[in-house]
N, C-alpha and C positions, 0 to 999 in steps of 0.2 A: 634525449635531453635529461639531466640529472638535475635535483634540487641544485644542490651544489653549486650550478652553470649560474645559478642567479644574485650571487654574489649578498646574500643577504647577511644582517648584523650576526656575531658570531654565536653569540647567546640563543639567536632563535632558529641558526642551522646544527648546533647542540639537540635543541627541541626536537629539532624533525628525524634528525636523524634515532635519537632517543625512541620516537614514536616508530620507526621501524619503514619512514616514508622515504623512498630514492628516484622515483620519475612519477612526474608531473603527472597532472590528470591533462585533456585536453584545454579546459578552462583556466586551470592553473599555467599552465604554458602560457597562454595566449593574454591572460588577464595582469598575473605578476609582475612583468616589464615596462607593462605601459602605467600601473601604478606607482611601481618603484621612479619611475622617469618624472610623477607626481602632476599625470593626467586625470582631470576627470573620466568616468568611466560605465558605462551602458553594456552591461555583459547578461547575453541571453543564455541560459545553460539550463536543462533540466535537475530537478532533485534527484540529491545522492551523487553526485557528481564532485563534489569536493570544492564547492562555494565558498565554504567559510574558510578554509584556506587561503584560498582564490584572493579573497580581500585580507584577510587576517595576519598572513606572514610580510607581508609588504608593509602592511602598515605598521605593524609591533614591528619591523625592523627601523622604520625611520621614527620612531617613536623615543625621546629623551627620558622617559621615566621621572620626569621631574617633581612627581605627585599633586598633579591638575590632571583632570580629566581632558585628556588628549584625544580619545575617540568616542565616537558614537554609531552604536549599531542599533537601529529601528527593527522587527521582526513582528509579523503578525501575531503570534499567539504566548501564548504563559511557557508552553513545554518546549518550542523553539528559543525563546528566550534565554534557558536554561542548560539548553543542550549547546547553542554557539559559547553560551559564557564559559562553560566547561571549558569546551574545547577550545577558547582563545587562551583561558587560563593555562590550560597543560601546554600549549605556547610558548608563552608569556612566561613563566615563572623564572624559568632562570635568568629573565632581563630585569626582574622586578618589578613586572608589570601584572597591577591586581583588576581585578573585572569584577563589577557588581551587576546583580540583576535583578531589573526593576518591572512588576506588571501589579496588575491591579490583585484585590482579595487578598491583601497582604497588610500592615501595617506600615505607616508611611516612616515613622520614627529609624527603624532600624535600615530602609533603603536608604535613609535619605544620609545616614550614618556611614555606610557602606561605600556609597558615592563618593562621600568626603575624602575616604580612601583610594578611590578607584583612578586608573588610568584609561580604564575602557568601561563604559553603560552599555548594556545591552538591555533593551526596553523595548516594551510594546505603545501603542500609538496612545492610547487612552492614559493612561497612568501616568506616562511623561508629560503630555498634553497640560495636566491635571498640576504637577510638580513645577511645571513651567511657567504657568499663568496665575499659579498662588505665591511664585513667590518663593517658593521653599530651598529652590534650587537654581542655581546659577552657572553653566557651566559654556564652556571658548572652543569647542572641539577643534583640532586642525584636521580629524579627517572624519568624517560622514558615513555611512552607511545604512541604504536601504536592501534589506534583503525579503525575500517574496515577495516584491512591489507588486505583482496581481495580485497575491493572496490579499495582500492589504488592503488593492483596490475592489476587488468583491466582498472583503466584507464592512467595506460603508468606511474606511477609515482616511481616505483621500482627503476630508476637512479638515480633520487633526493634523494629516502628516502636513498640508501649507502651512498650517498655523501652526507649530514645531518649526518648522525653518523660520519665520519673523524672529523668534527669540535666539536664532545662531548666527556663529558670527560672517560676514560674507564672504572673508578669505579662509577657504577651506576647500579640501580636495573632496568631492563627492560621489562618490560610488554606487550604482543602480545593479543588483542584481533579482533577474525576473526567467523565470522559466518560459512564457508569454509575454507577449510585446502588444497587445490592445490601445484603444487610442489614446484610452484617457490612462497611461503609464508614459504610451510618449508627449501626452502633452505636459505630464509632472514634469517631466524627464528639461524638456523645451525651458521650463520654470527656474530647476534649481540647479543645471547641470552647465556649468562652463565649459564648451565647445570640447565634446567631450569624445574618446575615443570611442571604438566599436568594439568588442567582440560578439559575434554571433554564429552558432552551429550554423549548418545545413541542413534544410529542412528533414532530409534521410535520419538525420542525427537526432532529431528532437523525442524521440522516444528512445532509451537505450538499447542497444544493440543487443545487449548483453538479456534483454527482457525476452523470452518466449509469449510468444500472444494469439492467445486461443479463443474463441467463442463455440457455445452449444446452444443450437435452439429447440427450447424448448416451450410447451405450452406454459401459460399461466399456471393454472393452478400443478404445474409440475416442477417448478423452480423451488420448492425445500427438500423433494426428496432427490433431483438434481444437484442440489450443492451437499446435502450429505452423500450420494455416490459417490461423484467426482473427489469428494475428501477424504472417505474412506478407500480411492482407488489412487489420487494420489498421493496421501499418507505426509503433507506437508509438515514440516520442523516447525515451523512456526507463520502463520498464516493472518492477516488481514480480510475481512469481508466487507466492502463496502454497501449502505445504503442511503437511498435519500431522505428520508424520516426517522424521526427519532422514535415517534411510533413503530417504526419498522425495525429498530436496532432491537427497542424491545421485547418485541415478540418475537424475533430469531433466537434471541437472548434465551430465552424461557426454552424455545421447542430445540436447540442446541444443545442446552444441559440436559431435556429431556433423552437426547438422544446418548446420552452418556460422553459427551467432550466438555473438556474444561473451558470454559468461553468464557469472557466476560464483553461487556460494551461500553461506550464510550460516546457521547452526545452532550450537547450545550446544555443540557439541565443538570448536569451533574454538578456537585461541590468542587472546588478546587483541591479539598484535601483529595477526596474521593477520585478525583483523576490520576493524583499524583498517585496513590496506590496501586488504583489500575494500570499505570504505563508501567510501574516500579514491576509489578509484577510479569507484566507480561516480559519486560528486558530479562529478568531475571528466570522466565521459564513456568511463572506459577501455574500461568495459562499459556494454553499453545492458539487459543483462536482471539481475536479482536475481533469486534464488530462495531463499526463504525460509519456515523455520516460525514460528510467530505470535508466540513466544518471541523469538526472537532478533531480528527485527525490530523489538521493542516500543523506540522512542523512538528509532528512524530515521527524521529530519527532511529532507528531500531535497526543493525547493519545484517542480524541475520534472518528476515523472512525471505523463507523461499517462494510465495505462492501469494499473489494479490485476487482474488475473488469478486466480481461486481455483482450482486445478488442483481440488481437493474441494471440500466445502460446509466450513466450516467447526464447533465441534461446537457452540456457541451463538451469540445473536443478538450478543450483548456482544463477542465476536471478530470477528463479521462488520462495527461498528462501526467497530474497530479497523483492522482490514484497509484497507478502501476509503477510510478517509481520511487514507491515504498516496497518495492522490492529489485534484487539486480543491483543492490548498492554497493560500496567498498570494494568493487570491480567482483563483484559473487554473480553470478547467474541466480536467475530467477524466472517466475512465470505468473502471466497475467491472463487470470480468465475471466469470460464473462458468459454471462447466461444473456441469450437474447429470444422474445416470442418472437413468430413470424411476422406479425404485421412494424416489428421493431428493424427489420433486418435493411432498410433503406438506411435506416438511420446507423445504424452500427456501421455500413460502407460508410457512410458520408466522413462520419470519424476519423476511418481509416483514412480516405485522404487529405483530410484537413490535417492529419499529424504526420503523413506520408511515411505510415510505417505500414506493415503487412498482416493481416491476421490470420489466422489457418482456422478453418470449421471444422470441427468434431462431432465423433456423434457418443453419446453417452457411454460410458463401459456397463455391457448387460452385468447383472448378479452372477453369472458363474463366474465373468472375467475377473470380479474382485474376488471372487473366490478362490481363484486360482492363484492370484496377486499375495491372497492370502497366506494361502497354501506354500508357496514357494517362498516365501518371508519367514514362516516356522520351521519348514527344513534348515533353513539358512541360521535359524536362529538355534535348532536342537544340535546341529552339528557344531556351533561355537560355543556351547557353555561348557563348563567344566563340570565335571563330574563331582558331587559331593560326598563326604560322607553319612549325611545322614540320607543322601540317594540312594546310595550303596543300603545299609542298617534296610531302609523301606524294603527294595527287592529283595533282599535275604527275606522277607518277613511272609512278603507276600507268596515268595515259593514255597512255602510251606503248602497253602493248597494250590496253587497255580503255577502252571508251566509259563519257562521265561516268554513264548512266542505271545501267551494271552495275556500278561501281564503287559507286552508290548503293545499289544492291540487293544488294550484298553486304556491305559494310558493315551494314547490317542485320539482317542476317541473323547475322550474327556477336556484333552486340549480343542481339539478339532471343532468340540459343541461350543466352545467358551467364543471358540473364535469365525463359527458359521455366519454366512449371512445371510438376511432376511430383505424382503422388500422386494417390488417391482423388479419383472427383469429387465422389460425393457423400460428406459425413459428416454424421451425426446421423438425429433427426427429424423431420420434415415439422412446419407447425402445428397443421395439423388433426388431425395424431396427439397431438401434445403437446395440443391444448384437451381432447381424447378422454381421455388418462392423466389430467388435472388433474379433471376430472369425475368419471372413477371414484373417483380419490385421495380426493377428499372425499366423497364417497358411503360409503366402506370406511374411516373415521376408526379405528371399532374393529377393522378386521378384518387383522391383520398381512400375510395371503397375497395375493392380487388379482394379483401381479406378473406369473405365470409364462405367463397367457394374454397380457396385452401382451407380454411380452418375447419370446415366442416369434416373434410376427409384424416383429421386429427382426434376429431369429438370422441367423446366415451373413454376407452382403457379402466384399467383395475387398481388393482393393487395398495397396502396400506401404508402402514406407516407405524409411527410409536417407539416404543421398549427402552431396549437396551443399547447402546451401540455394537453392534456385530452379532447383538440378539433379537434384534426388531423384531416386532409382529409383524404380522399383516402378509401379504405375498400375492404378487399378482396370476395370472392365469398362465401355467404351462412355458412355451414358447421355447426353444430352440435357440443355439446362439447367433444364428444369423438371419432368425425369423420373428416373424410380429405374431407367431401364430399364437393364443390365450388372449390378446387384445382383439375386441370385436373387430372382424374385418379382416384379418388375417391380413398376410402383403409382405414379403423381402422386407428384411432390414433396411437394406440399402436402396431397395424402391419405391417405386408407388403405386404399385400395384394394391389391393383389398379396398373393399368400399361399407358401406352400408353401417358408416359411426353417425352419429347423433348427432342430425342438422340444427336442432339446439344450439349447438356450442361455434356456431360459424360464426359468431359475433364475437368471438373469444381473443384475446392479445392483447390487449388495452397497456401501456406502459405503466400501469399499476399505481 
């Protein structure tokens, strides 16, 4: 099926086709027709999927441009806000359709200016709420839109959005789009939705396909030098780390940069300018790491991260949804990992089939593998560069006292140190420990404790931490690339075999 097939106003199949779009997403398929027919509408689809489309082209196409505000689109946060109005605008434009956006930590004077001109509001619940019931603003929409109606409804905003519909008018088409279906979205839904059509994935579907979804478990106190492995082994373009505190954004924040990567974070205390910078930047490549709680990230559209990070498990599957499809967007591949402790790993299955997607366990990449990772990354990279001339100038210089073979071998060596690594060899556990906890796990559904004999045979290990990136201090004990040997207790990588670690720590894994 082609845009095209959907027979929209000729100005906004200019638009798309402009935009470089020729087949539908699935949502857009399934959602556009029953719009355009000017059905109410309940469309279930995860993020990055092409939502705002989804509603957007339908409606700017049956839209008169008559300069009244003709639509309205609700969105949870200030950077969603921003990013739909954009994108309705580069739409819109050659219909003559202008979009204003409206959220709170702004000035009401020039929204409310803006508006005057607009055909499409794009608004957050509080601010309009705010414009609506003072009076300031007055506006007839003929078409509605709710978009991330869970986001909305977790974060406390379900009283504004009823009270937002008292002030619109009754005849009007209304549009629900929600990644999750919870009860209290379908009881909005029951409220403001005239007998309203369906689209909804398959449950297979609700995590994108396109998304790789990994978990490693590891102990507690080994999940920072775990997520810088894992980052310096798989070398992501641009990356997201989720956690649940903003205290915890923090402190990643700090022992990140210490580690020499560009990071910044992003949590509800931040300013509003101060957000806008940070996202500005990271779209723009300032930073290659975010770090974020599940809050503040809600309606960060960014199309190229390749790699979504859970520093924790997230505390339901509806988050976990969330999370990972901030990456895998604009039909890109992606991958989502998650660090999980042992006594977490009931909970990580349970995820998996409330989202009925599949996960694959890993077991950490030792220090020589990134090393190697490394290693074959600089061949790749000294065999593409070009030769310069003051390359050339340097080795005349240096052959003066040294032969070309040492001046090779030292140059290498010089790269080689910049680019060595340091740290832990081994981190985590083996598989066949992990198949061993995932078996207890569910054998002990009812039984809370079970933990303290696995974790006991975990306790102790080495190794530091610190420095530089790809200079760390610190270095754990010995060990071989398929052995535990330097960790007290020795034992197969992959087994579990070695004993005598430190009954101390059998109380360890606590979800943090």
């Amino acid at each position: 099926m082609k845009f095209t097939d959907f027979n929209l106003k000729d100005t906004i199949q200019a638009a798309v086709t402009d935009a470089g779009f020729t087949e539908p997403s699935p949502v857009q398929r399934d959602a556009i027709p029953l719009v355009l027919e000017g059905h109410d509408l309940i469309a279930q689809a995860q993020t990055g999927t092409g939502k705002t489309a989804a509603f957007g082209l339908p409606m700017m196409s049956m839209m008169k441009a008559d300069g009244s505000v003709e639509g309205l689109v609700i969105v949870p946060t200030r950077e969603l806000a921003m990013q739909v109005s954009d994108e309705l605008f580069r739409f819109g434009q050659k219909s003559g359709l202008k979009t204003a956006t409206v959220y709170g930590g702004t000035p009401y004077g020039k929204q409310i200016d803006r508006i005057k001109q607009a055909s499409i509001v794009v608004a957050t619940p509080g601010r309009l709420q705010d414009l609506l019931m003072s009076g300031k603003i007055k506006i007839n929409p003929s078409f509605v839109v709710l978009d991330e109606a869970d986001e909305m409804l977790d974060m406390g905003f379900l009283d504004e959005i009823k009270n937002i519909f008292t002030f619109l008018p009754k005849q009007r088409q209304t549009l629900m789009f929600s990644a999750t279906m919870p009860n209290g979205i379908r009881k909005l839904a029951e409220q403001i939705l005239n007998s309203p059509k369906t689209v909804s994935i398959t449950k297979s579907e609700k995590t994108n396909t396109k998304i790789t979804q990994l978990y490693y478990v590891v102990q507690e106190r080994e999940r920072d030098d775990a997520l810088v492995r894992l980052i310096d082994y798989k070398n992501p373009t641009k990356c997201i780390i989720f956690c649940r505190m903003k205290k915890e954004v923090d402190r990643l924040v700090a022992h990140m940069t210490a580690q020499g990567f560009k990071v910044s974070g992003l949590h509800g205390d931040m300013e509003q300018k101060q957000r806008e910078v940070t996202i500005r930047a990271f779209k723009q490549g300032g930073i290659d790491i975010f770090i974020a709680t599940d809050v503040a990230a809600r309606g960060l559209d960014v199309n190229d991260v390749t790699h979504v990070f859970n520093y924790h498990i997230p505390f339901d599957s509806e988050s976990y949804v969330h999370r990972i499809g901030r990456t895998g967007r604009a039909g890109k591949t992606g991958e989502a990992i998650t660090l999980v402790s042992p006594n977490e790993l009931r909970t990580i299955k349970r995820i998996e089939k409330d989202v009925g997607t599949t996960m694959t366990t890993q077991v950490i990449p030792t220090r020589m593998e990134v090393q190697n990772n490394r290693s074959d990354a600089l061949i790749t990279k000294i065999a593409e560069t070009k030769v310069t001339e003051n390359a050339i100038n340097l080795v005349k210089t240096l052959q003066h006292d040294l032969d070309i073979v040492t001046i090779a071998h030292l140059l290498a060596s010089l790269v080689q140190e910049e680019n060595f690594v340091k740290g832990k060899d081994n981190i985590g556990l083996g598989l066949e420990e992990i198949e061993l906890l995932i078996e207890r796990a569910m054998q002990n559904r009812g039984n809370g404790g079970g933990g303290g004999g696995r974790n006991r045979r975990r306790g102790g290990g080495g190794g530091g931490g610190g420095g530089y990136r790809g200079n760390r201090s610190g270095g754990g004990g010995g060990g071989n690339r398929n052995g535990r040997n330097g960790r007290s207790g020795g034992g197969d990588r992959n087994g579990r075999s070695g004993g005598g670690r430190d009954s101390r720590n059998g109380g360890q894994g606590s979800r943090g």
